[in-house]
MDAnalysis code that builds the backbone (N, CA, C; Angstrom):
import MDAnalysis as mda
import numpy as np

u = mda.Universe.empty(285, n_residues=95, atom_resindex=np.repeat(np.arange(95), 3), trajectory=True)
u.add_TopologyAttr("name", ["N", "CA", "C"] * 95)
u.add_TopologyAttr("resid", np.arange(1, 96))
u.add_TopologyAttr("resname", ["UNK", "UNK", "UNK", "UNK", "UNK", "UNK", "UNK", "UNK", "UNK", "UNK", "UNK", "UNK", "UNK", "UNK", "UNK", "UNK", "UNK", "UNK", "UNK", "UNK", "UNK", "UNK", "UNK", "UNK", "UNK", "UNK", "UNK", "UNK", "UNK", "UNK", "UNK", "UNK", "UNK", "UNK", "UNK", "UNK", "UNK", "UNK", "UNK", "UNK", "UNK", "UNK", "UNK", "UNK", "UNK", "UNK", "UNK", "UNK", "UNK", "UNK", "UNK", "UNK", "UNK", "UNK", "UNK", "UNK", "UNK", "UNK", "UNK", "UNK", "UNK", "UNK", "UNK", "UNK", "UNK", "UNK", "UNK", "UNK", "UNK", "UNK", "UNK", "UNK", "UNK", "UNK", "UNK", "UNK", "UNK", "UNK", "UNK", "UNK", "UNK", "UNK", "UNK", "UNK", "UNK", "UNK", "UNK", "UNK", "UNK", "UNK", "UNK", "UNK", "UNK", "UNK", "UNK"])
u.atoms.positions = np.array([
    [76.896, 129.801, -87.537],
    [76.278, 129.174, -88.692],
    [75.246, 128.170, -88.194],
    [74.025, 128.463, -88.975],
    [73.239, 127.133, -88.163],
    [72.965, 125.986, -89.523],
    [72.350, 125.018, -88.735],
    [71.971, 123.800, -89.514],
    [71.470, 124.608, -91.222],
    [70.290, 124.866, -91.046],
    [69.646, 125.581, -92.512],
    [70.748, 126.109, -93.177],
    [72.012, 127.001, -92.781],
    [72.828, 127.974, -93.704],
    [73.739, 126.689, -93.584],
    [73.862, 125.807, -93.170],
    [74.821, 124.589, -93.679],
    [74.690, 123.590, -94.959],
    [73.561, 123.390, -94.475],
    [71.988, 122.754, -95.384],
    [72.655, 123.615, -97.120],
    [72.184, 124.685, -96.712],
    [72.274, 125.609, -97.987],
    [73.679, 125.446, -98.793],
    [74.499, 125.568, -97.884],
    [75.873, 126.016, -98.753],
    [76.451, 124.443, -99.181],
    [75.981, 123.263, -98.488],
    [76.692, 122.452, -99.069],
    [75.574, 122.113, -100.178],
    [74.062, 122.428, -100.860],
    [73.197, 122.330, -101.650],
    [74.135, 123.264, -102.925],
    [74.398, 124.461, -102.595],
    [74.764, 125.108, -103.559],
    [76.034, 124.966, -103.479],
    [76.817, 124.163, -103.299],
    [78.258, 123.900, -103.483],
    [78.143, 122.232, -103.996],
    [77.454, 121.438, -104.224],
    [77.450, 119.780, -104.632],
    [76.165, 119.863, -106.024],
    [75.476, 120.735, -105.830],
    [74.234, 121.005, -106.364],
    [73.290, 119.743, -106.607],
    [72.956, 119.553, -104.899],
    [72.348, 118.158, -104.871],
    [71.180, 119.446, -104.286],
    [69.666, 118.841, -104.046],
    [68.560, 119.323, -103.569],
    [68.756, 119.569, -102.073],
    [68.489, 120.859, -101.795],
    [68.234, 121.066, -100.351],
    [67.378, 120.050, -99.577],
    [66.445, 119.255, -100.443],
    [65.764, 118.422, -99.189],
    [66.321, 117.018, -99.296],
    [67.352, 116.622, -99.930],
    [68.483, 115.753, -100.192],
    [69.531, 115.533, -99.037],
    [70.164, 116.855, -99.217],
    [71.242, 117.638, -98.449],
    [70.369, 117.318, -96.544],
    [69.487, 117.621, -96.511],
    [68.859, 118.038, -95.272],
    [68.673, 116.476, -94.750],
    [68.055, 115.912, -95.564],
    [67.644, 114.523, -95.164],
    [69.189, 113.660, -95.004],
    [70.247, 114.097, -95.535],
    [71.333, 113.250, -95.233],
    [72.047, 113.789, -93.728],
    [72.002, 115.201, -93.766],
    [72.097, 115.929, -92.659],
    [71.889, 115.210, -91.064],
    [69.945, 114.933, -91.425],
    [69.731, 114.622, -90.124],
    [70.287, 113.309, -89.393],
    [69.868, 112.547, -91.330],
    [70.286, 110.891, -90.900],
    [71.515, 110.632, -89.966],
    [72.656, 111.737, -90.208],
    [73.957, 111.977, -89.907],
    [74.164, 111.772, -88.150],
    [73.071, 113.092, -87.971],
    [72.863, 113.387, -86.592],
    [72.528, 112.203, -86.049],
    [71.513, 112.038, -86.551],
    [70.314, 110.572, -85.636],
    [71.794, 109.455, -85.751],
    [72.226, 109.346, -86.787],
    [73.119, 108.061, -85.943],
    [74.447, 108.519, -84.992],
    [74.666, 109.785, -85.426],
    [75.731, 109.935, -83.911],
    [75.064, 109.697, -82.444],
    [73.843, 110.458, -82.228],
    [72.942, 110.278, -81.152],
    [72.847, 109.107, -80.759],
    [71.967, 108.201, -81.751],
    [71.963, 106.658, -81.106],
    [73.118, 105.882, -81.121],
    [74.396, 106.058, -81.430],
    [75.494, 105.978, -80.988],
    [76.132, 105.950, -79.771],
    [75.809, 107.219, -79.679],
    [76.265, 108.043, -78.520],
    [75.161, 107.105, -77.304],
    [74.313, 107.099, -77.638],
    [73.279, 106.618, -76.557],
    [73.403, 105.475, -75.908],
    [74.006, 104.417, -76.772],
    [74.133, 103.191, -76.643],
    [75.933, 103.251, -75.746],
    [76.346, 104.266, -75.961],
    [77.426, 104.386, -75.380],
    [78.903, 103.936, -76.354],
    [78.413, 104.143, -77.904],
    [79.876, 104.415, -78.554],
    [80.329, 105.594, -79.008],
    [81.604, 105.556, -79.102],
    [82.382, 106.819, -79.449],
    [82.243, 106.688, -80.859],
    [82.197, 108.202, -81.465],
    [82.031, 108.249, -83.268],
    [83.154, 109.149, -83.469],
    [84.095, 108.227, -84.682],
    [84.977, 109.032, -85.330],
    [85.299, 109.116, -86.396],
    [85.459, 110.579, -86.829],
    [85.365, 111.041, -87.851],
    [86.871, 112.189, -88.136],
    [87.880, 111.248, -89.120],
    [88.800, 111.290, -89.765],
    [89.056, 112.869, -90.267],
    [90.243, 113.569, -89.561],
    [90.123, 114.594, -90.168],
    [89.465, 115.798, -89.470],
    [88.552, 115.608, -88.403],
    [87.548, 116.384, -88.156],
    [87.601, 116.301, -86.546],
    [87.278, 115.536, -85.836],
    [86.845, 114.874, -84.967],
    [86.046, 113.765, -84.399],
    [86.205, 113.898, -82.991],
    [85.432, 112.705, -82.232],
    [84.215, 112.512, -81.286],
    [83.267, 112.715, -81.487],
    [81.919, 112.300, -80.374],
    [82.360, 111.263, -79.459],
    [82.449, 111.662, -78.409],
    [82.862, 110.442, -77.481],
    [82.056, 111.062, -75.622],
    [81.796, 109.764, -75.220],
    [81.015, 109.649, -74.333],
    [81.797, 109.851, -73.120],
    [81.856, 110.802, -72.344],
    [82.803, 110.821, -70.991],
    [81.779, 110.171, -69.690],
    [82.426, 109.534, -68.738],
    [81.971, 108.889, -67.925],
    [82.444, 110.337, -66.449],
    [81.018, 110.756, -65.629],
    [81.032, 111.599, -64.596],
    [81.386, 110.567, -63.376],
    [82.003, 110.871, -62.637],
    [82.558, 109.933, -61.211],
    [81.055, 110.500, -60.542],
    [80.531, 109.625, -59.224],
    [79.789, 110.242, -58.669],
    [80.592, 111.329, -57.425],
    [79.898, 112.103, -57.145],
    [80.555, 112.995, -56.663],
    [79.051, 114.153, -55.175],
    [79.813, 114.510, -54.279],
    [79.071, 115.367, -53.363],
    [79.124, 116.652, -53.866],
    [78.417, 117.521, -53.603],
    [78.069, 118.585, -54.352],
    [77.217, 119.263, -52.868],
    [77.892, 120.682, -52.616],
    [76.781, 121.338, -51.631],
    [76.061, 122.385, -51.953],
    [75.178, 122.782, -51.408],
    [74.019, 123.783, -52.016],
    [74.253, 124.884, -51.111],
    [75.034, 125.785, -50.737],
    [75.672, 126.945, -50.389],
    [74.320, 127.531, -49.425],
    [73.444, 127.868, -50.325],
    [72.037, 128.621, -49.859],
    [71.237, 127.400, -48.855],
    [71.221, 126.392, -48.855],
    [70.791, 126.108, -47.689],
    [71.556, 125.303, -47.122],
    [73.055, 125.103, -47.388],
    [74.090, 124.565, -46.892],
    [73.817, 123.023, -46.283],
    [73.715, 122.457, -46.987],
    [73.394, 121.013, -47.216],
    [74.044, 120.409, -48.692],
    [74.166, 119.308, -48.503],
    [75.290, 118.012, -49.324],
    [74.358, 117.516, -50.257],
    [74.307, 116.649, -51.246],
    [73.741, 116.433, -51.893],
    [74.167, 115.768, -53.141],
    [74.278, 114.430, -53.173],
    [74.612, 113.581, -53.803],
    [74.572, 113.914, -55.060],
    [75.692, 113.312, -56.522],
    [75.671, 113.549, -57.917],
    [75.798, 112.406, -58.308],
    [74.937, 111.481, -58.703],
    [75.342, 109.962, -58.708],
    [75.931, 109.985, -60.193],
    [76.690, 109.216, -60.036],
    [77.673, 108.665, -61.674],
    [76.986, 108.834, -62.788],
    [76.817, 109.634, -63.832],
    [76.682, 109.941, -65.396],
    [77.399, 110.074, -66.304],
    [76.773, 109.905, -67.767],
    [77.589, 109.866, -69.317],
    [77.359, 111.354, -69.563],
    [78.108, 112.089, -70.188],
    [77.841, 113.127, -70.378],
    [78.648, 112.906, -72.135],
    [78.065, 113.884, -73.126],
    [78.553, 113.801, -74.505],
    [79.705, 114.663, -74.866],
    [80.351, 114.588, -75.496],
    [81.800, 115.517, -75.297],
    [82.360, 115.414, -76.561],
    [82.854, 116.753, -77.906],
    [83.316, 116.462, -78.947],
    [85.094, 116.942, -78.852],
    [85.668, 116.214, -79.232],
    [87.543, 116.594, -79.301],
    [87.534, 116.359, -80.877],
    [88.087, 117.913, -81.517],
    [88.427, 118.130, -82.678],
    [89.896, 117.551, -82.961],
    [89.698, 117.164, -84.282],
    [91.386, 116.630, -84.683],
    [92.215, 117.515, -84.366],
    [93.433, 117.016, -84.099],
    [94.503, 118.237, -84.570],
    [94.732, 118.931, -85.779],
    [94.385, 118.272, -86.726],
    [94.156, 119.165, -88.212],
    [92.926, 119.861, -88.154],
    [92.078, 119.659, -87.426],
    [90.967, 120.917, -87.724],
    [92.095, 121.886, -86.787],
    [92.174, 121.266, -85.725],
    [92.387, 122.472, -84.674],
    [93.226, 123.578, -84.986],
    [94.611, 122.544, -86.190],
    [95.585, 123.824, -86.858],
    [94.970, 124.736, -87.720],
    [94.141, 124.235, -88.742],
    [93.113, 124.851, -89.927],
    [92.805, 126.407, -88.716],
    [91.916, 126.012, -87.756],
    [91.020, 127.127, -86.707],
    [92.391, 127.950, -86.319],
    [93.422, 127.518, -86.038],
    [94.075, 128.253, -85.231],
    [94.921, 129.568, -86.132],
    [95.112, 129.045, -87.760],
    [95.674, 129.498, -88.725],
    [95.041, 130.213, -89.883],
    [93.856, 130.022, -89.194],
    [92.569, 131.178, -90.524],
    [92.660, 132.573, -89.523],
    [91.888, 132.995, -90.891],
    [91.093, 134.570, -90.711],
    [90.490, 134.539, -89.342],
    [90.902, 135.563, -88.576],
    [89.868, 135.976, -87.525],
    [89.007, 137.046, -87.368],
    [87.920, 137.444, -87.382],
    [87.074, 138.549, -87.811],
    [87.204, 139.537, -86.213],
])
């Protein structure tokens, strides 16, 4: 499902305007992002969590020219679904 067929179905399921729907959409996004950026975790009840994992730095070798090569320490973005979504997914229709 992408953004637009999301867009759509919650327009024709609230029967608010698609460019309503869309504009609340993004606002949504843009503040998990700058969230996320600033380095907080976002949670959302029911659903899940945006949360920021911290990478250890770490050596890493390059096989093909067999040499080492440093991975210095990074945030990487990471979502963990509730356990109630996860039962919902695990207990529906599978196509």
């Amino acid at each position: 499902m992408t953004k637009a067929e999301i867009i759509a179905e919650i327009s024709s399921k609230t029967g608010i305007e698609k460019v309503d729907v869309q504009e609340t959409v993004e606002a949504f996004f843009k503040v998990v992002k700058t969230s996320m950026q600033s380095g907080e975790n976002v949670y959302v009840r029911g659903f899940g969590s945006f949360v920021v994992k911290k990478r250890a730095k770490k050596t890493a070798r390059n096989i093909s020219k067999n040499t080492a090569i440093i991975i210095p320490e990074h945030f990487v973005p990471s979502f963990k679904p509730a356990k109630t979504f996860v039962e919902k997914v695990k207990s529906g229709n599978k196509k």
